[in-house]
Z-matrix of the N, CA and C atoms (Angstrom, degrees):
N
C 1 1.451
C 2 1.522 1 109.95
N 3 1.107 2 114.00 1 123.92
C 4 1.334 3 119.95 2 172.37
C 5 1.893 4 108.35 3 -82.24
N 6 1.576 5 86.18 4 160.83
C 7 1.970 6 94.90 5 -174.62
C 8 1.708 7 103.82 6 -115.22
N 9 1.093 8 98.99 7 127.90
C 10 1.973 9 90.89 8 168.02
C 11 0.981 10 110.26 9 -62.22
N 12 1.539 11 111.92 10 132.73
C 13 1.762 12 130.70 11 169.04
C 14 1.467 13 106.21 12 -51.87
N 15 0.907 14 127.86 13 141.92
C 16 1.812 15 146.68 14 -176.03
C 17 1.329 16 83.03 15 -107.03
N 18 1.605 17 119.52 16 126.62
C 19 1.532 18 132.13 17 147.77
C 20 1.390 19 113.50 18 -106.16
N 21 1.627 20 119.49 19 122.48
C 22 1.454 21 142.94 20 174.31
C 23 2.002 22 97.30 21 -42.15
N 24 0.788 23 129.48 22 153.60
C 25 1.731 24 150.78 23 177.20
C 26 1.313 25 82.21 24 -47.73
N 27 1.589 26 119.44 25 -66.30
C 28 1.416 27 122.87 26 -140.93
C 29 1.189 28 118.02 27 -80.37
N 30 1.492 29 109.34 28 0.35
C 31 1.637 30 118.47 29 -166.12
C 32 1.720 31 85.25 30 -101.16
N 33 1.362 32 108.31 31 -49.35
C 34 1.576 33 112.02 32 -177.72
C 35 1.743 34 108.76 33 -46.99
N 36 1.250 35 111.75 34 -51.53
C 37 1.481 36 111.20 35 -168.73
C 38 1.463 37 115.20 36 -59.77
N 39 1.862 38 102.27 37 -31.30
C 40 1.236 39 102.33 38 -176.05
C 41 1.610 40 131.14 39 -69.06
N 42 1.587 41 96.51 40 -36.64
C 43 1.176 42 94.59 41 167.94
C 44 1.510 43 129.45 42 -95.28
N 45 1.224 44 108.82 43 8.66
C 46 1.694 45 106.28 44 150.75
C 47 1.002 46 126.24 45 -87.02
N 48 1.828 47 118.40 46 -15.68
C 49 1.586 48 109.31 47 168.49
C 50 1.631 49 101.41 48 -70.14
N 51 1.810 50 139.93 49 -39.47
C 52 0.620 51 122.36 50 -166.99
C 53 1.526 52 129.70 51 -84.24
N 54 1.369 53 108.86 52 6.33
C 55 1.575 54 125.22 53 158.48
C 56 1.798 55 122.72 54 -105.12
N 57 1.481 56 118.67 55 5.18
C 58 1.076 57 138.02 56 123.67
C 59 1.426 58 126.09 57 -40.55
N 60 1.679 59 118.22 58 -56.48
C 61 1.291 60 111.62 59 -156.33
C 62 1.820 61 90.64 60 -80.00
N 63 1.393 62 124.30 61 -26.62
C 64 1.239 63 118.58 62 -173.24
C 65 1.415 64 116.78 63 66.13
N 66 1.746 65 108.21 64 27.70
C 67 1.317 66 88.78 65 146.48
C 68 1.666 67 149.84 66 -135.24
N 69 1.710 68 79.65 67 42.90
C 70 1.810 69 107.83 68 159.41
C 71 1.834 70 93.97 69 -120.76
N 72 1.255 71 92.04 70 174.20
C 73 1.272 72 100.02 71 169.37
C 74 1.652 73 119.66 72 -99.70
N 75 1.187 74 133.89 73 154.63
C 76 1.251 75 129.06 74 176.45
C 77 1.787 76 110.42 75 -26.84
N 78 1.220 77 116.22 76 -69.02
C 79 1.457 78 123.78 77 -157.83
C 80 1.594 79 104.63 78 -76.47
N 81 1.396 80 118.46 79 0.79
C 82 1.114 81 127.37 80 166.85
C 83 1.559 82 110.33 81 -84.23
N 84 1.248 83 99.04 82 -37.70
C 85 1.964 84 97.44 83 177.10
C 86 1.115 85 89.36 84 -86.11
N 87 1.379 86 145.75 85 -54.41
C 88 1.368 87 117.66 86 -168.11
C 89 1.574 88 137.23 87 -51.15
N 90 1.597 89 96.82 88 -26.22
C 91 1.721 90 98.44 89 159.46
C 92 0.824 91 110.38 90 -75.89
N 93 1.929 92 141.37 91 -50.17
C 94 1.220 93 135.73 92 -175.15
C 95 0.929 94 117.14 93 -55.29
N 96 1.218 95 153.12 94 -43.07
C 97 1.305 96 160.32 95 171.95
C 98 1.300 97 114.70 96 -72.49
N 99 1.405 98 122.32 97 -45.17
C 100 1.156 99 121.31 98 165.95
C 101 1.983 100 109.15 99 88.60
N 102 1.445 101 96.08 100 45.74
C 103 1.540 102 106.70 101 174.78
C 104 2.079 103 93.57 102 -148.77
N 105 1.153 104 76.18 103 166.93
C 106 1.818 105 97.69 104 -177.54
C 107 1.485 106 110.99 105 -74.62
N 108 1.524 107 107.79 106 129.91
C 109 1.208 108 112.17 107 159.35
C 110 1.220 109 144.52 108 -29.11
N 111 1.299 110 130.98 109 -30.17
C 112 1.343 111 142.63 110 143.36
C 113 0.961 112 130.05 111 -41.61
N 114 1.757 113 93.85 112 -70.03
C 115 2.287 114 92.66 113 176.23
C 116 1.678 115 106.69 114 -46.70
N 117 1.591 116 117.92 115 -47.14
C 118 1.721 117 112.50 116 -165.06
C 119 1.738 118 90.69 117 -61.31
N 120 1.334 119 154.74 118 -32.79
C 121 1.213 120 147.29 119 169.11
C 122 1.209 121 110.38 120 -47.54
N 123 1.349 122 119.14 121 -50.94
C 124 1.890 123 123.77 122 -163.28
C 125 1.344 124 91.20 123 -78.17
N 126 1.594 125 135.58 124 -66.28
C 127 1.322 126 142.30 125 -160.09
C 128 1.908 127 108.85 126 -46.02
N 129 1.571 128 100.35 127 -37.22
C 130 1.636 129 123.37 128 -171.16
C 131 1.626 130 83.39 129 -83.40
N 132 1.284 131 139.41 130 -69.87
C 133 1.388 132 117.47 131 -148.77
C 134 1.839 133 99.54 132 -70.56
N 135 1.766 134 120.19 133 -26.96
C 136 1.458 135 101.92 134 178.39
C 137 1.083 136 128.35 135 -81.48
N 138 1.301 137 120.23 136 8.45
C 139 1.133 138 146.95 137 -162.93
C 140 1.654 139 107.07 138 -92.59
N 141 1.145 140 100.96 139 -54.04
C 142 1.477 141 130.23 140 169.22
C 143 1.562 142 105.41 141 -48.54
N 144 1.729 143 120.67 142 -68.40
C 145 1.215 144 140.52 143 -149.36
C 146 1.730 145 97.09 144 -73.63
N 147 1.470 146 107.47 145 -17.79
C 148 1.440 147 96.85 146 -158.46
C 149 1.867 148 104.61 147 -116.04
N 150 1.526 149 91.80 148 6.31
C 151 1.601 150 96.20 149 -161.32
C 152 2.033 151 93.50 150 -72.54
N 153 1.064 152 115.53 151 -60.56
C 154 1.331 153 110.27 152 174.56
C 155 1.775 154 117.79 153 -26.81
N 156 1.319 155 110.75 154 -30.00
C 157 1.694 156 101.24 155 -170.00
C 158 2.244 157 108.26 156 -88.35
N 159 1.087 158 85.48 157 -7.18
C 160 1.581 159 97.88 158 156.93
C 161 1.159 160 134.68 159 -62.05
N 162 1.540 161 106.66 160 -43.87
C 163 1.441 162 100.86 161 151.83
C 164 1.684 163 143.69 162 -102.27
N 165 1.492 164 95.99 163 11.81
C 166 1.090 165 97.01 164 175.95
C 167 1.982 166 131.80 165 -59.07
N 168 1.044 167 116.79 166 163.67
C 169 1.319 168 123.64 167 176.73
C 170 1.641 169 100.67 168 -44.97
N 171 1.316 170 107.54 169 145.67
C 172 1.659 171 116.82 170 166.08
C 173 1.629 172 99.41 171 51.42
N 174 1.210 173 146.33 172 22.33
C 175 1.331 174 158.59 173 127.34
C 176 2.063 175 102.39 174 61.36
N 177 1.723 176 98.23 175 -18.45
C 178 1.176 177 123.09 176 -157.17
C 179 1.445 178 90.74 177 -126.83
N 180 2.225 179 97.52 178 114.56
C 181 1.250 180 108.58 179 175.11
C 182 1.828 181 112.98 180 -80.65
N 183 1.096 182 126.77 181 141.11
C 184 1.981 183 116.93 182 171.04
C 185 1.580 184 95.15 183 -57.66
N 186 1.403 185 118.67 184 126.23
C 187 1.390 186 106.72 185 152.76
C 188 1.152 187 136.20 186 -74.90
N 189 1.219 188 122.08 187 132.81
C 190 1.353 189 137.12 188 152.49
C 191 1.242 190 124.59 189 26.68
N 192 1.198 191 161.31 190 132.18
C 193 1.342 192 147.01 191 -168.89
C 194 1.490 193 99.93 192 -154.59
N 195 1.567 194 99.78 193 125.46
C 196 1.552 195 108.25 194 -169.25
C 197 1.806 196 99.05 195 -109.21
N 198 1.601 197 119.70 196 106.94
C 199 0.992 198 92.35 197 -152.74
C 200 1.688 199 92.15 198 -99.53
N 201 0.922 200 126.60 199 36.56
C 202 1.500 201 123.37 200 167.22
C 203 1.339 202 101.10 201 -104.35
N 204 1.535 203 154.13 202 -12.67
C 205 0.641 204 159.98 203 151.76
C 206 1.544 205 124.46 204 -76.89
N 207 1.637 206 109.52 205 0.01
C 208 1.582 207 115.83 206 -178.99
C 209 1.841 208 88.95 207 -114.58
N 210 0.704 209 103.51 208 -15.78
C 211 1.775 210 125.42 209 -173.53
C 212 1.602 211 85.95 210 -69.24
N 213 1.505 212 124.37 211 -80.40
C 214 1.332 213 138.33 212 174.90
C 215 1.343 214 128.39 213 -26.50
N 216 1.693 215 110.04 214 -48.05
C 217 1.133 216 110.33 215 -177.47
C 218 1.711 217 111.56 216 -105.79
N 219 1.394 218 104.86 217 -9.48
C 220 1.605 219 81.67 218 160.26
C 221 1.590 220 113.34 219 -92.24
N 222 1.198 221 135.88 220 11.27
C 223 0.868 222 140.69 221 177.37
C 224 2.086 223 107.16 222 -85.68
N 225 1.108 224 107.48 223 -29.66
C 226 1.256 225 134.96 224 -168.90
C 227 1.986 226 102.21 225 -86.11
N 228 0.989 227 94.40 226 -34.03
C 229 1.925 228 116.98 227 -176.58
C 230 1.978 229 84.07 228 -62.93
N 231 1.188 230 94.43 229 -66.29
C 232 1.564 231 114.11 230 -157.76
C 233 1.578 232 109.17 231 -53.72
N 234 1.418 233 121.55 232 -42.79
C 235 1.167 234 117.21 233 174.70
C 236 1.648 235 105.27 234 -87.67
N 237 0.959 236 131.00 235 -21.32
C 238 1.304 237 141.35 236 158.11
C 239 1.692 238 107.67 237 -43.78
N 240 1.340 239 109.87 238 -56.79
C 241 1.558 240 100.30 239 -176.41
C 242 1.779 241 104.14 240 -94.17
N 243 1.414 242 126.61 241 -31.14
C 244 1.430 243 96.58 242 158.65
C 245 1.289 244 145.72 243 -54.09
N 246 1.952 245 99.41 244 -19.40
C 247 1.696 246 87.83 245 162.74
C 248 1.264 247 117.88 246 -100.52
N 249 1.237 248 135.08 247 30.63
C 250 1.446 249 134.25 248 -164.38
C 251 2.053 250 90.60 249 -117.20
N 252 1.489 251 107.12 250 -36.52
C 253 1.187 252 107.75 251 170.34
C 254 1.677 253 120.32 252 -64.16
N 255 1.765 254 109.11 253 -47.71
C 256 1.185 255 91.73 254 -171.86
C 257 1.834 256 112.41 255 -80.17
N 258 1.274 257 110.77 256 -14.81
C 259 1.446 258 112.43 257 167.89
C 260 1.583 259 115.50 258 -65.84
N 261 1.234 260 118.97 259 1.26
C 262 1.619 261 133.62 260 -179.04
C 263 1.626 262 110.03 261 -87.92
N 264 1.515 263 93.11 262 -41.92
C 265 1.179 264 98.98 263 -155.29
C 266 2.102 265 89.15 264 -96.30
N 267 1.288 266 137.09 265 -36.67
C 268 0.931 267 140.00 266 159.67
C 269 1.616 268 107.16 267 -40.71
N 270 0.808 269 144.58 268 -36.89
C 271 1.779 270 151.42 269 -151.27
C 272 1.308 271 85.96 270 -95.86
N 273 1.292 272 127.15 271 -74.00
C 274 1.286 273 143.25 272 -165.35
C 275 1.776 274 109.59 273 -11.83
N 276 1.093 275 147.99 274 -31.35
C 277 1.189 276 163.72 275 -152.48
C 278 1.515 277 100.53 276 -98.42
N 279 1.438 278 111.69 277 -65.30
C 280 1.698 279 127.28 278 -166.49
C 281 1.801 280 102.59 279 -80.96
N 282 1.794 281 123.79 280 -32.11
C 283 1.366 282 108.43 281 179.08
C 284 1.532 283 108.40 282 -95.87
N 285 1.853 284 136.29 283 -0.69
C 286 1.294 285 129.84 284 158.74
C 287 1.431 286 96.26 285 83.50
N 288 1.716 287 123.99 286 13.96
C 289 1.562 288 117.64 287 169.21
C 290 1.229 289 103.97 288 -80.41
């Protein structure tokens, strides 16, 4: 069984700027590069779709916030510090604080 090759962001960007500039043709980067004609289509049209959010204000989206998962871990904090308290107060005898 073969595995699909994983391409880094930066390899993607590169070769959609260079089927942007248009001056190879697609199937020319696709040997040069050595990926399928298609992906350099998808990589070039997201490339496209996403170039506007570059300049947007604050350049920097807020991430995402999963709050059942912020739910989880402060919940996790909490029993986390009730046993750190009663192991405080258990010690207390043997360290003479």
């Amino acid at each position: 069984m073969s595995k699909r090759k994983q391409h880094h962001p930066e390899f993607k960007a590169k070769v959609a700027l260079e089927a942007l500039k248009g001056e190879e043709t697609v199937s020319q980067l696709a040997s040069r590069f050595a990926v399928h004609p298609t992906m350099i289509h998808q990589w070039k049209r997201t490339l496209l779709e996403g170039a506007s959010g570059v300049f947007e204000r604050g350049s920097r989206r807020a991430p995402e916030v999963d709050e059942e998962q912020v739910k989880d871990l402060l919940a996790k904090i909490g029993e986390l510090a009730v046993a750190n308290d009663f192991l405080a107060r258990k010690l207390k005898p043997w360290t003479g604080k």
